[in-house]
C-alpha atoms as an extended CHARMM CRD file, in Angstrom:
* protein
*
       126  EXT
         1         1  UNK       CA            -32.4840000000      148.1210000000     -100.9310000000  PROA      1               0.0000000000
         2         2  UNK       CA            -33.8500000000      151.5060000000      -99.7290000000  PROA      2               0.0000000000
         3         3  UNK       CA            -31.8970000000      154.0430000000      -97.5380000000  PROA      3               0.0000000000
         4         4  UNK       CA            -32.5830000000      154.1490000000      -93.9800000000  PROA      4               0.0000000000
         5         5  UNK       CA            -34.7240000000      157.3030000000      -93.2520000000  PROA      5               0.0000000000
         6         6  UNK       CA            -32.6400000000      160.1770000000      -91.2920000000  PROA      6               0.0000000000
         7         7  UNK       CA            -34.0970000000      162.3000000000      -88.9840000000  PROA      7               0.0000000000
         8         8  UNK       CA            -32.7120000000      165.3940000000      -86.5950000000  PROA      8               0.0000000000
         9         9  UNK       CA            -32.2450000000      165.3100000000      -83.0770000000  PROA      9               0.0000000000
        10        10  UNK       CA            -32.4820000000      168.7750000000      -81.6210000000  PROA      10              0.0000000000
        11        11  UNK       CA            -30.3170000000      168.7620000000      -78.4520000000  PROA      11              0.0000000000
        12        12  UNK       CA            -30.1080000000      170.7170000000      -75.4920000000  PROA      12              0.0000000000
        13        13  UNK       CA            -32.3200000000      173.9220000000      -74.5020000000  PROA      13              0.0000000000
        14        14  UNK       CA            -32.9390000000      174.1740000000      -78.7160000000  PROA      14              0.0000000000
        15        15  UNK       CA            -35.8020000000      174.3790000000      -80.3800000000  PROA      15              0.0000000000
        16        16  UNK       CA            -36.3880000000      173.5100000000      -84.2020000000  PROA      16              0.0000000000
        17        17  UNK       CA            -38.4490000000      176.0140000000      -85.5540000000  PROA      17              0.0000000000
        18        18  UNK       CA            -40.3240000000      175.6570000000      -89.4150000000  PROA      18              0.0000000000
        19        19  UNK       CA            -40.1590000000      179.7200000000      -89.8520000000  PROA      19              0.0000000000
        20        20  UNK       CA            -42.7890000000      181.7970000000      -91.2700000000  PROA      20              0.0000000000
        21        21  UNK       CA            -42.4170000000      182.9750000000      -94.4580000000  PROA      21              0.0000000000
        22        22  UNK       CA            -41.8960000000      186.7570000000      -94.2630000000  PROA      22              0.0000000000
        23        23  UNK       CA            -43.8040000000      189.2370000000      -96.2610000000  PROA      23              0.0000000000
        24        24  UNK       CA            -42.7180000000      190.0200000000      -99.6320000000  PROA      24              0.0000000000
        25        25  UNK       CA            -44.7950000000      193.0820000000     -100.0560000000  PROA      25              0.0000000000
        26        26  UNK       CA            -45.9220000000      195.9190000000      -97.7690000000  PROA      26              0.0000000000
        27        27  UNK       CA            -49.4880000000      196.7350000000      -97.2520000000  PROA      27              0.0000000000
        28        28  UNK       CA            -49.7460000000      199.4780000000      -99.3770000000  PROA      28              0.0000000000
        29        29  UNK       CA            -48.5100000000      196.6980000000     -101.9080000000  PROA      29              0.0000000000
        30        30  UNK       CA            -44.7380000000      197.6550000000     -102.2790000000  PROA      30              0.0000000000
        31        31  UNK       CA            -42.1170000000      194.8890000000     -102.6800000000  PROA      31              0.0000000000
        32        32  UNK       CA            -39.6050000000      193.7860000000     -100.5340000000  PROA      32              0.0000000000
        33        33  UNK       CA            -36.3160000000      192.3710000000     -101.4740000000  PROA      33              0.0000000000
        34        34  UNK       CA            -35.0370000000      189.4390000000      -99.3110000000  PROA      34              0.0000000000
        35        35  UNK       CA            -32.6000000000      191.7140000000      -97.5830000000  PROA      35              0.0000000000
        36        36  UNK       CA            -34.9060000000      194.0960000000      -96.3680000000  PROA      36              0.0000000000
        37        37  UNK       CA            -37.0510000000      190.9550000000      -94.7790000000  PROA      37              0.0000000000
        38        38  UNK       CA            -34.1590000000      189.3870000000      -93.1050000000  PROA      38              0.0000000000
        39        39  UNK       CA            -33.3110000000      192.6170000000      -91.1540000000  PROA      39              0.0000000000
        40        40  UNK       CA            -36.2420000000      192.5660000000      -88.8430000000  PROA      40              0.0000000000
        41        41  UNK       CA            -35.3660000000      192.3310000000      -85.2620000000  PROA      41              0.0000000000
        42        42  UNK       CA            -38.0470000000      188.9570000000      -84.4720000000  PROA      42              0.0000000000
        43        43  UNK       CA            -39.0980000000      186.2380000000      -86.2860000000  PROA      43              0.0000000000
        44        44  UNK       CA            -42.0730000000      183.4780000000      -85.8740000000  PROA      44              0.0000000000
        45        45  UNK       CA            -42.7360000000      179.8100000000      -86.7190000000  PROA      45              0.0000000000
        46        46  UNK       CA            -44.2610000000      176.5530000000      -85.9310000000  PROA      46              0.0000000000
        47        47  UNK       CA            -41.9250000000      174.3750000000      -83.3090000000  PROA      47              0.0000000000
        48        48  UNK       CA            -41.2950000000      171.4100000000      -85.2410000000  PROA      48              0.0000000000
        49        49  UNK       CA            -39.2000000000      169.3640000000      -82.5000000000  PROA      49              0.0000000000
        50        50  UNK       CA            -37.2170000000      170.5190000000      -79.0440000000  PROA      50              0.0000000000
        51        51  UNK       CA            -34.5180000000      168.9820000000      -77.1380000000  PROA      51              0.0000000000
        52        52  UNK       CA            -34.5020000000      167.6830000000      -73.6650000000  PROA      52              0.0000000000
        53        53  UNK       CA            -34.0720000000      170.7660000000      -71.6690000000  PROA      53              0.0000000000
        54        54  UNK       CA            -31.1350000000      172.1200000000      -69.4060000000  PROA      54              0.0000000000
        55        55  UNK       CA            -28.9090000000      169.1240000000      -67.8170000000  PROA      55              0.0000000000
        56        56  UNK       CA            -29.1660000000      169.0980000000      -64.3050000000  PROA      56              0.0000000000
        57        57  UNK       CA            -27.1620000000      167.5280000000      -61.7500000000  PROA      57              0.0000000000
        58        58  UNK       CA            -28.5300000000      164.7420000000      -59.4200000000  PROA      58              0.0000000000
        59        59  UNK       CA            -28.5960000000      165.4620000000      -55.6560000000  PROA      59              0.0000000000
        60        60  UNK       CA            -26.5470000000      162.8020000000      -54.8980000000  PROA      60              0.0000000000
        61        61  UNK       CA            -24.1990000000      164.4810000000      -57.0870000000  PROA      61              0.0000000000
        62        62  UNK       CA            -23.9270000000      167.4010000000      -54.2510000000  PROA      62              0.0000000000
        63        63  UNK       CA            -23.1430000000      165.3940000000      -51.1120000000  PROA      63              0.0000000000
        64        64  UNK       CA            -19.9550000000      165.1590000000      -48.9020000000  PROA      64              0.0000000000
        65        65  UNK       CA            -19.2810000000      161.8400000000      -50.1880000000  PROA      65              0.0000000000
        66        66  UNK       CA            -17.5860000000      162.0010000000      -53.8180000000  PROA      66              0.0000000000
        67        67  UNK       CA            -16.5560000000      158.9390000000      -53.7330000000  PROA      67              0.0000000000
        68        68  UNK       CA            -20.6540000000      157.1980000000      -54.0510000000  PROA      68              0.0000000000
        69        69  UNK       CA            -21.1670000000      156.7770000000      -57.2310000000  PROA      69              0.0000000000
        70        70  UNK       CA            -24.4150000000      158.6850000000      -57.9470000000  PROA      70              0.0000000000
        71        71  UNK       CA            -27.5190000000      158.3020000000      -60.6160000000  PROA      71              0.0000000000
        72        72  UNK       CA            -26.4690000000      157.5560000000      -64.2040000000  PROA      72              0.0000000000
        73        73  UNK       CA            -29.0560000000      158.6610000000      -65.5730000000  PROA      73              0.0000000000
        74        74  UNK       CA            -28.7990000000      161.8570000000      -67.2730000000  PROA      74              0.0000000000
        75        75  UNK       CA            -31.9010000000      164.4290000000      -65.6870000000  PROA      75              0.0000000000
        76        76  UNK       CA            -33.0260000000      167.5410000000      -67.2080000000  PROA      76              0.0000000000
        77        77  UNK       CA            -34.8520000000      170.9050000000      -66.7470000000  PROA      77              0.0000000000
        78        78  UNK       CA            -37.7880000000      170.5060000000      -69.5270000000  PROA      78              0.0000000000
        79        79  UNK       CA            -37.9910000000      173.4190000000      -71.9960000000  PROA      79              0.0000000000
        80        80  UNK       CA            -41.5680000000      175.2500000000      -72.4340000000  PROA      80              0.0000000000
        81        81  UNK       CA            -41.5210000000      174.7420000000      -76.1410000000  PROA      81              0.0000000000
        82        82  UNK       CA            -44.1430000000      172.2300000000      -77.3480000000  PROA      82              0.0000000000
        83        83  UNK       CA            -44.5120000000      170.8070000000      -80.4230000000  PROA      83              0.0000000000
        84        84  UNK       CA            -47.0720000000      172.5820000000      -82.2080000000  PROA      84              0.0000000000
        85        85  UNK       CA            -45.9690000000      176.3260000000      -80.5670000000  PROA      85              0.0000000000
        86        86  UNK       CA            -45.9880000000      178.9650000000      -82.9360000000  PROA      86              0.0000000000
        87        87  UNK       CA            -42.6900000000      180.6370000000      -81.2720000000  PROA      87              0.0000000000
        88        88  UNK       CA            -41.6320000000      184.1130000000      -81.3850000000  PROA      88              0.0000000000
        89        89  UNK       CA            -37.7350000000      184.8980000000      -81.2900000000  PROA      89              0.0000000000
        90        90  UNK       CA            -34.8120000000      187.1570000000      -82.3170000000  PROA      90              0.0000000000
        91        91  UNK       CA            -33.8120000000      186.1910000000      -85.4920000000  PROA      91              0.0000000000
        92        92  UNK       CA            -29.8270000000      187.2280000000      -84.6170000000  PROA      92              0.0000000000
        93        93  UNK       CA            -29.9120000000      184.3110000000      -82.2640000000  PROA      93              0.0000000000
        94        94  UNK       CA            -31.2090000000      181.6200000000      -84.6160000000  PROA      94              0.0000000000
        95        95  UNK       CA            -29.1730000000      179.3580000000      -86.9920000000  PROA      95              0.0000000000
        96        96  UNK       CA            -29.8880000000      178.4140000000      -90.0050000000  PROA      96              0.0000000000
        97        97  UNK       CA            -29.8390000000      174.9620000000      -91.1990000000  PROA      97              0.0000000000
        98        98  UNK       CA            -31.6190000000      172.6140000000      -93.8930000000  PROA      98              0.0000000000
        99        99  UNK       CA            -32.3220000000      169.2100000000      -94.0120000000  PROA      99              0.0000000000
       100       100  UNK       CA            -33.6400000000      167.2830000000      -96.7020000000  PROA      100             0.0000000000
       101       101  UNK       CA            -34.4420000000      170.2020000000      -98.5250000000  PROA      101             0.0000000000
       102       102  UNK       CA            -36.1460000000      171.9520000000      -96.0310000000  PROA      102             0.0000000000
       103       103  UNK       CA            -35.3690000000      175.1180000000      -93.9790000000  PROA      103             0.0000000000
       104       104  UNK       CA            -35.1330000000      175.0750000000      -90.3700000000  PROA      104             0.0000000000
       105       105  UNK       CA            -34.2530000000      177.0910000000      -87.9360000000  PROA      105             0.0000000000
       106       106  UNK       CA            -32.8050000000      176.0840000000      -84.7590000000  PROA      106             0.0000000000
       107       107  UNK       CA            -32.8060000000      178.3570000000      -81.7140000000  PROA      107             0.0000000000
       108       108  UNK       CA            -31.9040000000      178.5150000000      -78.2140000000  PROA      108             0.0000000000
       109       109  UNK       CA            -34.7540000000      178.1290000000      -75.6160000000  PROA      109             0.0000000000
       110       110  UNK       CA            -33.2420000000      181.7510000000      -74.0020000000  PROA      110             0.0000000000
       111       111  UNK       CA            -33.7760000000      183.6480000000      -77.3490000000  PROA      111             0.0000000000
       112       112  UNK       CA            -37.7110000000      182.7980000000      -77.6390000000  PROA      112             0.0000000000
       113       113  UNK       CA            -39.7000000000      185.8980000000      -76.6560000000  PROA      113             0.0000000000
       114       114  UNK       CA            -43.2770000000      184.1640000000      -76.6940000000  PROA      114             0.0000000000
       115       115  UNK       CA            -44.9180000000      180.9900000000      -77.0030000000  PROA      115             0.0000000000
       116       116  UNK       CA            -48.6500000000      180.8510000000      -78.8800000000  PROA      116             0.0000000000
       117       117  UNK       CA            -50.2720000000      177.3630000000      -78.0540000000  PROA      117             0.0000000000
       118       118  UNK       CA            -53.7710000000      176.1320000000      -78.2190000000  PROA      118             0.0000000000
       119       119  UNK       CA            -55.4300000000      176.5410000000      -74.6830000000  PROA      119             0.0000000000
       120       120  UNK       CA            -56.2700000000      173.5460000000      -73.2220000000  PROA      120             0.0000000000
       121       121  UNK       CA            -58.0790000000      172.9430000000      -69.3590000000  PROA      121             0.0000000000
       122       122  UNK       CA            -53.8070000000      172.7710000000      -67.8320000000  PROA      122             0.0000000000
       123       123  UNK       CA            -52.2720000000      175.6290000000      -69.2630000000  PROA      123             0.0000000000
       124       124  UNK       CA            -53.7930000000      178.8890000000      -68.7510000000  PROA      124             0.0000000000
       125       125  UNK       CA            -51.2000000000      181.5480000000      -68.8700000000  PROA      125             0.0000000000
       126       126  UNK       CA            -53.2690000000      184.9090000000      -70.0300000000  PROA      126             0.0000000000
């Protein structure tokens, strides 16, 4: 009998982010120790999975009458993230985690700075 596969669920306004590798070596070909690397202010990486969004009450919720029961089902504000993004961040925000041997990152939708995405005809931002 195999294992079952596992898999992460990122939830809430997080993102999981696959970060970049940073640079080892400067451009005039110095190297870097790890430390020196990790102190940068922002970070960047592919978005590898994002949670729901921001919960969000139902309007029913918000009437005179708190007796109705309202909407069960659970409505949120959808994060900008996408799959594929290559976001930009602060690092100091960002927790590290890894799973199954990789390294992840996973960081709150209010810490990413910028979003690069593949244009498409909908989304035309700059």
């Amino acid at each position: 009998m195999s294992e079952p596969k596992k898999r992460l669920i990122v939830v809430g306004d997080r993102v999981l982010v696959q970060p970049e590798e940073g640079e080892d070596r400067t451009k005039v070909g110095l190297y870097l120790p790890a430390t020196a690397v990790d102190a940068q202010a922002v970070q960047g990486g592919k978005v590898v999975a994002t949670g729901p969004g921001n919960a969000m009450s139902a309007p029913t919720e918000l009437s005179d009458e708190p007796w109705k029961i309202g909407a069960t089902e659970p409505r949120y504000v959808p994060l900008q993230a996408r799959i594929g993004d290559y976001a930009i961040f602060f690092r100091r925000a960002a927790v590290e985690i890894t799973f199954e041997g990789e390294r992840y990152l996973v960081v709150p939708q209010a810490a990413i700075l910028t979003l690069v995405r593949e244009e498409d005809d909908q989304d035309r931002s700059f």
